[in-house]
Backbone as CSV, one residue per row, in Angstrom:
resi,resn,N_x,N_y,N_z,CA_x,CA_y,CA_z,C_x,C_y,C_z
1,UNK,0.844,-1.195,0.000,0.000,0.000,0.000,0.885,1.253,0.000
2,UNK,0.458,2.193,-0.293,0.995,3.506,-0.475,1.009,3.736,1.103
3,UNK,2.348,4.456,0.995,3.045,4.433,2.561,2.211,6.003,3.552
4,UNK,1.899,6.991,2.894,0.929,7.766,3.308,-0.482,7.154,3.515
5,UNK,-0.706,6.034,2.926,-2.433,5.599,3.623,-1.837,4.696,4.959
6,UNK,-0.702,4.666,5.399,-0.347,3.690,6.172,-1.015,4.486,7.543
7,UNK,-1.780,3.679,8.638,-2.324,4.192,9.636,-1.706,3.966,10.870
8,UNK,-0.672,4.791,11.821,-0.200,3.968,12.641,0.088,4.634,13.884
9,UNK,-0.385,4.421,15.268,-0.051,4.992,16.442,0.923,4.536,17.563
10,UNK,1.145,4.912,18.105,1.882,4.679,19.778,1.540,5.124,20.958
11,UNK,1.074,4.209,21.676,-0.115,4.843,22.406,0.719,4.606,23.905
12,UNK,1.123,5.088,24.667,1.540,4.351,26.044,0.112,4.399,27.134
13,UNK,0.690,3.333,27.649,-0.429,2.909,28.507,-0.379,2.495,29.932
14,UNK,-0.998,1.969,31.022,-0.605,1.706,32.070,0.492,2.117,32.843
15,UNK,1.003,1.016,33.674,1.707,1.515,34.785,3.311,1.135,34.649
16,UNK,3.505,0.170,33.698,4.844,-0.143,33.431,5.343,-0.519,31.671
17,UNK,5.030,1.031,31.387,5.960,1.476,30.193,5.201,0.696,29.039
18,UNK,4.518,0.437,29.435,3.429,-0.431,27.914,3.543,0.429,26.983
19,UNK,3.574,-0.555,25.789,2.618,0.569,24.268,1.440,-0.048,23.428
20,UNK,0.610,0.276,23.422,-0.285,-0.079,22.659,-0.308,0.202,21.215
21,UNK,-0.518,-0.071,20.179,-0.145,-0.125,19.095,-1.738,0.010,18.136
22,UNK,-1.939,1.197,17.350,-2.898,1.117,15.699,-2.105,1.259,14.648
23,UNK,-2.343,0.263,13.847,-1.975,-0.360,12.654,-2.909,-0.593,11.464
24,UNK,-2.680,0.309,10.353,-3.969,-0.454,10.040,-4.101,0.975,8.074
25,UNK,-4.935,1.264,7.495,-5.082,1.696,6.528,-6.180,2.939,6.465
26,UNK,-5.764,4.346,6.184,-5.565,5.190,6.671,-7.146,5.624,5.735
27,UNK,-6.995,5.221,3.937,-8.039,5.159,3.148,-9.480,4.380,3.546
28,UNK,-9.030,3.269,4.469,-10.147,2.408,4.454,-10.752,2.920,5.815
29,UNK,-10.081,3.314,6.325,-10.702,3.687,7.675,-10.355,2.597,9.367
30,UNK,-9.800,1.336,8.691,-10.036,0.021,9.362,-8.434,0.077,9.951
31,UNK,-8.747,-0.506,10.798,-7.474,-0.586,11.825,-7.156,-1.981,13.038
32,UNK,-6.040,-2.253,13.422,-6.106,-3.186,14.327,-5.503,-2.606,15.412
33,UNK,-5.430,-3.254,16.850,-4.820,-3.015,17.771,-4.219,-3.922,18.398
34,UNK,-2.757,-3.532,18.841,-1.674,-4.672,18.612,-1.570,-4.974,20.449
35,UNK,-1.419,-5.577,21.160,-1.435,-5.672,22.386,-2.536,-5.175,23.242
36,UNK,-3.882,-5.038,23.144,-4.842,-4.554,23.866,-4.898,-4.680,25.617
37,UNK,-4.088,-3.537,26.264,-4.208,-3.660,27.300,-4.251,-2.123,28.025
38,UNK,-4.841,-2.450,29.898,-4.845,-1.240,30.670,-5.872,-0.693,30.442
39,UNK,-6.120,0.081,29.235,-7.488,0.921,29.007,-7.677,1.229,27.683
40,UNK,-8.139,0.225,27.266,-8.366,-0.227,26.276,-9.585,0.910,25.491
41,UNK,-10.275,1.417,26.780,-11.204,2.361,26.396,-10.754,3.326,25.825
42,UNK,-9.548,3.961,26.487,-8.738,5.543,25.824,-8.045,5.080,24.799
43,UNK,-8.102,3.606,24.041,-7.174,3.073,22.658,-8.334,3.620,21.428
44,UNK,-9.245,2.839,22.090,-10.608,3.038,21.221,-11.060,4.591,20.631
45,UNK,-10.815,5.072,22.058,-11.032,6.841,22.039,-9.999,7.685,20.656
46,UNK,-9.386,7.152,21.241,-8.045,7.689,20.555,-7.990,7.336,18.354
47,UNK,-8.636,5.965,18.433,-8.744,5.614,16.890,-10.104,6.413,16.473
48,UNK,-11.016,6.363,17.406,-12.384,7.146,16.928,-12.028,8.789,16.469
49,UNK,-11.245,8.865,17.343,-10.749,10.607,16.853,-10.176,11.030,15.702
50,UNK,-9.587,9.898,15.157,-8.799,9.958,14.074,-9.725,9.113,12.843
51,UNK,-11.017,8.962,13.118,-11.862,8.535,12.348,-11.994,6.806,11.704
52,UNK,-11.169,6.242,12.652,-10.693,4.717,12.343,-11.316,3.659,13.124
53,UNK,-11.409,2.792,12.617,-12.726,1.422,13.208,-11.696,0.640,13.372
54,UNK,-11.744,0.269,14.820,-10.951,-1.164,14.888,-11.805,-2.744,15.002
55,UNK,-10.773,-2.811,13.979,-11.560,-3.980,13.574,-10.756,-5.541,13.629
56,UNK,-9.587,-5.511,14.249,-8.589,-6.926,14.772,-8.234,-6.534,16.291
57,UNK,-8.093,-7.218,16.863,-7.164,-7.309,18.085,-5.450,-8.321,17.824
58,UNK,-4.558,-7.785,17.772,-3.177,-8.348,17.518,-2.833,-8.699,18.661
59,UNK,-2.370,-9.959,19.236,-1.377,-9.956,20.370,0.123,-10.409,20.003
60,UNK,1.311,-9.744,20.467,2.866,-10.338,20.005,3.320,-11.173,21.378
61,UNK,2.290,-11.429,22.326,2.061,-12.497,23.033,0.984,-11.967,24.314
62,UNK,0.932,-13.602,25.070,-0.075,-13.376,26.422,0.022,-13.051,27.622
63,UNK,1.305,-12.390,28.046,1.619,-11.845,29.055,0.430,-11.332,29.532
64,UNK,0.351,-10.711,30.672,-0.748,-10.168,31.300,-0.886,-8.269,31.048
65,UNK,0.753,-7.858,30.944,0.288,-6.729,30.678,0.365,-6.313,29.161
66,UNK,0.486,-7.025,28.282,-0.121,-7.113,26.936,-1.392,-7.522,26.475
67,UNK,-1.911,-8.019,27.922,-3.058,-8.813,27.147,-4.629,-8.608,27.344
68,UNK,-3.951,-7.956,28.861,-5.201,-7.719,30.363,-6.477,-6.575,29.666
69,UNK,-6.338,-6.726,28.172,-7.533,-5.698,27.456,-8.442,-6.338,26.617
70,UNK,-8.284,-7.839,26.585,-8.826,-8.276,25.827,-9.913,-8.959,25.960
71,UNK,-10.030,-9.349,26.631,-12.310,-9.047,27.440,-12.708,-7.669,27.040
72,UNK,-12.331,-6.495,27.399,-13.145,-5.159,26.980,-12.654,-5.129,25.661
73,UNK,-11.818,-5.192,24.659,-11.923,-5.149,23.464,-12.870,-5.881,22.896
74,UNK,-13.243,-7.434,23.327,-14.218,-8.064,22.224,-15.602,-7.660,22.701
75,UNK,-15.407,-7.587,24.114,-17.097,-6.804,24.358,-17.299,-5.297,23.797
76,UNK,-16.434,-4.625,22.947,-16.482,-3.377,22.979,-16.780,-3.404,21.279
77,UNK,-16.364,-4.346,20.710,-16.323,-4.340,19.245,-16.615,-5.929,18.800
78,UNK,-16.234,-6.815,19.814,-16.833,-8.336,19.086,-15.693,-8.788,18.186
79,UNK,-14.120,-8.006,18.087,-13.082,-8.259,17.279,-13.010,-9.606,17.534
80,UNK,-12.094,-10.401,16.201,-11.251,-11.456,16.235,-10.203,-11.124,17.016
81,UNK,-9.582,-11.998,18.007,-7.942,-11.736,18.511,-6.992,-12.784,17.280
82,UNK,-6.042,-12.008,17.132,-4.974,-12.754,16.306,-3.492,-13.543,17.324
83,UNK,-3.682,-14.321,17.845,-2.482,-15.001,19.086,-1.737,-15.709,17.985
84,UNK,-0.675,-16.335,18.496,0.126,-17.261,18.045,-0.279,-18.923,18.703
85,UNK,-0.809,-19.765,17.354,-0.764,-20.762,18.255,-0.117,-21.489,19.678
86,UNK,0.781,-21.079,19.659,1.553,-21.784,20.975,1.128,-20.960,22.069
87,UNK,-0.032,-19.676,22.512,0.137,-19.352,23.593,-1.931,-19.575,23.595
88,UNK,-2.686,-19.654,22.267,-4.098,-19.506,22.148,-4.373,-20.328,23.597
89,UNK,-3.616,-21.314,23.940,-3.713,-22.048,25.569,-4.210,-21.292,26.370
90,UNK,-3.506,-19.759,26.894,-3.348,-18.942,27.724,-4.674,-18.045,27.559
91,UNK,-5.191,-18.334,26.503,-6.801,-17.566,26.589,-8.418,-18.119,26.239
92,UNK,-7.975,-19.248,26.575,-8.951,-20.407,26.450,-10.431,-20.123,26.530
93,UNK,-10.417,-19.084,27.480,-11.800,-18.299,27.838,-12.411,-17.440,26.837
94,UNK,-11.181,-17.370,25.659,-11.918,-16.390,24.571,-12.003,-17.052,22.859
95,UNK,-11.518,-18.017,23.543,-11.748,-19.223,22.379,-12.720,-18.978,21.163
96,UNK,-13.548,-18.817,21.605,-14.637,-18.077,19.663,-13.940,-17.179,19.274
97,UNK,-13.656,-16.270,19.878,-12.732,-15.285,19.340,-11.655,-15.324,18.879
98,UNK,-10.810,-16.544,18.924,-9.329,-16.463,18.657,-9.136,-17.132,17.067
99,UNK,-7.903,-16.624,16.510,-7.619,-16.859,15.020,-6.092,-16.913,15.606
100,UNK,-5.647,-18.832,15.437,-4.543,-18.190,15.887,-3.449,-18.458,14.553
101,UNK,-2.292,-18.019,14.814,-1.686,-17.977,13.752,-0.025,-18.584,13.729
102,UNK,0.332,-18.357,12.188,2.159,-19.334,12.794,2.711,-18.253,11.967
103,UNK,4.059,-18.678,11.639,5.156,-18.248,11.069,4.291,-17.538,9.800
104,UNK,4.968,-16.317,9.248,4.440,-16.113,8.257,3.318,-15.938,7.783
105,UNK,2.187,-15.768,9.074,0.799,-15.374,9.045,0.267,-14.255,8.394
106,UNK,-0.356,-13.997,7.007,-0.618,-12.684,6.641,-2.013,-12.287,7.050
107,UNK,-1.794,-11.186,7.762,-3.360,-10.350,8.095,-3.438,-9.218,7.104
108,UNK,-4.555,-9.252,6.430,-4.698,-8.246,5.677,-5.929,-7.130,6.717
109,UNK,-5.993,-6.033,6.372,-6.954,-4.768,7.453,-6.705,-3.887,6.234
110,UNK,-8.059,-3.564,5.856,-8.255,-2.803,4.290,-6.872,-3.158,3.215
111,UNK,-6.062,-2.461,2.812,-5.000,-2.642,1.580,-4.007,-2.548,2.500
112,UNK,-3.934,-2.919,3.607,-2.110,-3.162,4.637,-1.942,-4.562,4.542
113,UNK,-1.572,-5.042,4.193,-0.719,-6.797,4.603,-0.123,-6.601,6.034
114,UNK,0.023,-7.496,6.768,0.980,-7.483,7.275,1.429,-8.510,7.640
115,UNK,2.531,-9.242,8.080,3.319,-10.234,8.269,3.578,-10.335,9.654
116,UNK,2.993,-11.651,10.178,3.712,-12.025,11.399,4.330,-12.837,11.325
117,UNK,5.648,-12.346,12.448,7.122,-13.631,12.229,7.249,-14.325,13.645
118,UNK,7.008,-15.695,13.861,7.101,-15.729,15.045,8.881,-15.443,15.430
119,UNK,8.669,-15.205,16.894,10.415,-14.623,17.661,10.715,-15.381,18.919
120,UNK,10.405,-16.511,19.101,9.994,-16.949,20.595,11.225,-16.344,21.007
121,UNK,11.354,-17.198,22.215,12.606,-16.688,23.416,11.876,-15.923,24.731
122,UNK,11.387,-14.906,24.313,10.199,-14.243,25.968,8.960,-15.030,25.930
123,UNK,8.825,-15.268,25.494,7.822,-16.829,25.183,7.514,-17.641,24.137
124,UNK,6.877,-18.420,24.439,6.857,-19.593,23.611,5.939,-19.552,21.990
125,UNK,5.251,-18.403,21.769,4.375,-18.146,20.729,4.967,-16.325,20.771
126,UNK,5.771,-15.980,20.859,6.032,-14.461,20.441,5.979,-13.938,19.177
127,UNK,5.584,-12.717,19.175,5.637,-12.685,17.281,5.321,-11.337,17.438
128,UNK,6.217,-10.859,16.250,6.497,-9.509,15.391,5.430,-9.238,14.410
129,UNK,5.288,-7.849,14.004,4.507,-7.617,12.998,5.112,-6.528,12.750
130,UNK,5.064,-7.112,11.121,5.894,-6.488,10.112,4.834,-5.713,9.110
131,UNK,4.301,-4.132,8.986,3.982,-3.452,8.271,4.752,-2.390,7.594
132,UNK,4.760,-2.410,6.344,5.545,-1.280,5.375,6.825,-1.518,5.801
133,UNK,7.498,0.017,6.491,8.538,0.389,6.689,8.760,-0.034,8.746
134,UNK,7.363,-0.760,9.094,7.352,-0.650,10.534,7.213,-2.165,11.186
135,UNK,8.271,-2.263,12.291,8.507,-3.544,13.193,8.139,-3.595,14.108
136,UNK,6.646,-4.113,14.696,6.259,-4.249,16.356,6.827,-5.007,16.666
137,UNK,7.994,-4.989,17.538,8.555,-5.874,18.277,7.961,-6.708,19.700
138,UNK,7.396,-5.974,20.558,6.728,-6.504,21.253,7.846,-6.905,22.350
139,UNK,7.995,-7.995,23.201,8.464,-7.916,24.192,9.480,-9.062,24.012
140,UNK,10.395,-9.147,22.466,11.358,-9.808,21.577,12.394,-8.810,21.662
141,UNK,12.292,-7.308,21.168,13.599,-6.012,21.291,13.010,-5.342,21.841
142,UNK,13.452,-4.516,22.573,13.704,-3.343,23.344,14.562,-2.148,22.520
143,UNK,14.585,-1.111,22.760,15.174,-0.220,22.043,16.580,-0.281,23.257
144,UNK,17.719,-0.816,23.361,18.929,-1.087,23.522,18.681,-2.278,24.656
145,UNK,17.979,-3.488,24.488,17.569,-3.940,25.622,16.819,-5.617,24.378
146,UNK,16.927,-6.824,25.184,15.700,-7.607,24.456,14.700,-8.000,26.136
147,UNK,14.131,-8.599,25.574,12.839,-9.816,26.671,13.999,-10.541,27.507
148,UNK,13.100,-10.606,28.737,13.812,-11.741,29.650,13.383,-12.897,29.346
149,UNK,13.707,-14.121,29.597,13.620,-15.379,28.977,13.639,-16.396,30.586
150,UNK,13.497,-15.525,31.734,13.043,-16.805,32.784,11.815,-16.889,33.544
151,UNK,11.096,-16.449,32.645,9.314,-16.480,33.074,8.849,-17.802,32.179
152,UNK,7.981,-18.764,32.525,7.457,-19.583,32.215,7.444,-19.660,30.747
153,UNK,7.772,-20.600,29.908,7.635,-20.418,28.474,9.142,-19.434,27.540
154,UNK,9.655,-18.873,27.932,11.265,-18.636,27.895,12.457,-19.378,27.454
155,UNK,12.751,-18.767,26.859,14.091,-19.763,26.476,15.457,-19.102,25.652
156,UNK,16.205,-19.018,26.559,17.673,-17.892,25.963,17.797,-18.469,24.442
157,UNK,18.388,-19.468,24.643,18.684,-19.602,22.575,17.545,-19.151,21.745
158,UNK,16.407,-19.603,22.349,15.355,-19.458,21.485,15.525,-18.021,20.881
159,UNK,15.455,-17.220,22.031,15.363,-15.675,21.820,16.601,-15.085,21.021
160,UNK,17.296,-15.610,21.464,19.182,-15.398,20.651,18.908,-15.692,19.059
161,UNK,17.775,-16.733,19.256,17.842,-17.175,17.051,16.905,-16.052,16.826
162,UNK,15.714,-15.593,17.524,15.473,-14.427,17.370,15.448,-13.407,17.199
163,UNK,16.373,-12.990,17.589,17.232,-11.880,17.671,18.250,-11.545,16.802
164,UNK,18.594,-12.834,16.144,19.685,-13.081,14.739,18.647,-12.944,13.385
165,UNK,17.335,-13.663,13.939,16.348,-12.976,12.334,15.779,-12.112,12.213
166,UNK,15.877,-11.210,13.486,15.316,-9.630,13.060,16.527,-8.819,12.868
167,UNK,17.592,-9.217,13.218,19.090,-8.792,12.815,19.199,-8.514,11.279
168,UNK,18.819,-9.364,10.298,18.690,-10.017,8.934,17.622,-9.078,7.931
169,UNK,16.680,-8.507,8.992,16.041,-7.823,8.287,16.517,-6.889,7.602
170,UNK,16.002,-5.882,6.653,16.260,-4.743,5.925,16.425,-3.320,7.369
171,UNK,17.722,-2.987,7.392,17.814,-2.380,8.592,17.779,-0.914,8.723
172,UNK,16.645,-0.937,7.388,16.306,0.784,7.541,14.698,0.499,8.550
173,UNK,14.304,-0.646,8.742,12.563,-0.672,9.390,13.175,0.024,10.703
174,UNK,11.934,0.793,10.969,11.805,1.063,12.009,10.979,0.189,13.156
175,UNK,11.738,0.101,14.569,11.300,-0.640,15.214,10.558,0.090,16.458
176,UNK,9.671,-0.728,16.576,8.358,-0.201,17.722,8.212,-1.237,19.155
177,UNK,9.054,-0.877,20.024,8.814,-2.168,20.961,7.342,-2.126,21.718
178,UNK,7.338,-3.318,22.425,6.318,-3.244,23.598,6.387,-2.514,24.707
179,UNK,7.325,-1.623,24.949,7.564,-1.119,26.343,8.710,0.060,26.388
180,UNK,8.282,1.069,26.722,9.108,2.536,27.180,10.395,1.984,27.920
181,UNK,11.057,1.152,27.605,12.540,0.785,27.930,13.828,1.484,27.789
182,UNK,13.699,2.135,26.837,15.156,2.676,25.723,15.194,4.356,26.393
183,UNK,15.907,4.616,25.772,16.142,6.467,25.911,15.277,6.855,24.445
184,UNK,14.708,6.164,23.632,14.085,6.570,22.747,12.628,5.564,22.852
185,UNK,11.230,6.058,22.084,10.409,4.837,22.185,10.578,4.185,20.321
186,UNK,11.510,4.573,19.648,11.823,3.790,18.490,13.078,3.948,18.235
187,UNK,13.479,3.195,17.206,15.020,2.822,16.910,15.018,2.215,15.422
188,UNK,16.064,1.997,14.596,15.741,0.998,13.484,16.449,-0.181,13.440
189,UNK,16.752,-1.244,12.941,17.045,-2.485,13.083,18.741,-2.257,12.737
190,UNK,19.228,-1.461,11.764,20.961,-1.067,12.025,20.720,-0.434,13.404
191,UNK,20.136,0.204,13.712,20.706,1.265,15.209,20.724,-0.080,15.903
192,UNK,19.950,-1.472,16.338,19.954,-1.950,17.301,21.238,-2.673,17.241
193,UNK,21.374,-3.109,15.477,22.347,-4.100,15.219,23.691,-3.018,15.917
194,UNK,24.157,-1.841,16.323,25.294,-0.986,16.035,25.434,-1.034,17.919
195,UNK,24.364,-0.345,18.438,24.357,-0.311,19.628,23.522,-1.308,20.768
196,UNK,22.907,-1.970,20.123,22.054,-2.661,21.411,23.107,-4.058,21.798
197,UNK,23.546,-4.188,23.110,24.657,-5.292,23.385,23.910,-6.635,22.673
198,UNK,22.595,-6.424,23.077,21.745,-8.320,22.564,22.256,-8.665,21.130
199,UNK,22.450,-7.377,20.148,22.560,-7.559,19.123,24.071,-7.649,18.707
200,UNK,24.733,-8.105,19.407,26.085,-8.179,18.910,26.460,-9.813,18.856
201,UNK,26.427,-10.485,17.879,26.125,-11.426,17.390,28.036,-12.044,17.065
């Protein structure tokens, strides 16, 4: 899609450095929201203002403070959630709702594609989404920082091969983490490869 219809926010949220994420096509009006959590109500607020319908729920996993929005999102709109098979476990309760997905999952939301890559390592179903020129990283990179890997479902190599295939990418994308970590809230995939220690391979 033409990179001006591209629709896309950064929303911080809650109490520990969250970001909430709209993604989505700027012509069509239609949009998703990538981690629905905290207050999910002021996400909603926030796309209505800008004249945009959300119409997916994205998760780049089921942590609790990525996720803790996703009862008031489907009661609020009735969205599909998009999980990664390996964590759809962790939300069993929303089961009609879930579409889950693998490697290489394309979601289309009006004329945006977008690509999810799974990244495990901070857990066991983690996953990136790849639109245009833009990388939700989610709680895989940090802007000079990655995911911890000793919470349930974790796994250092895992995250290390992870971390070597978003390395690989085209390293002009700009990257969007899950969390106000960095001295910046974006970075691009050379800046992480140059300065972030995880990325020194």
């Amino acid at each position: 899609m033409d990179s001006k219809n591209l629709y896309f926010r950064q929303i911080p949220v809650g109490h520990m450095g969250n970001f909430v994420y709209l993604l989505g096509d700027k012509k069509k009006k239609e949009c998703g929201m990538v981690d629905p959590a905290w207050d999910v109500d002021a996400v909603l607020k926030e796309a209505e203002k800008d004249g945009m319908k959300v119409v997916a729920g994205i998760l780049t996993h089921t942590h609790f403070d990525h996720s803790n929005g996703v009862e008031g999102l489907i009661q609020k709109t009735g969205v599909k959630i998009y999980v990664h098979e390996n964590e759809a476990k962790y939300l069993k309760e929303f089961k009609d709702h879930l579409v889950e997905t693998k490697e290489g999952f394309k979601l289309q939301i009006g004329d945006l594609e977008m690509s999810l890559l799974h990244t495990p390592g901070h857990t066991e179903g983690a996953q990136c989404i790849l639109a245009g020129d833009r990388l939700i990283t989610g709680d895989t990179l940090f802007v000079g920082a990655c995911g911890r890997c000793d919470l349930p479902g974790g796994d250092e190599k895992k995250i290390l091969q992870s971390l070597k295939r978003l390395a690989s990418l085209d390293g002009s994308l700009l990257v969007f983490p899950g969390h106000a970590y960095g001295d910046t809230d974006s970075s691009t995939i050379d800046h992480e490869k140059k300065t972030n220690p995880f990325m020194q391979f």
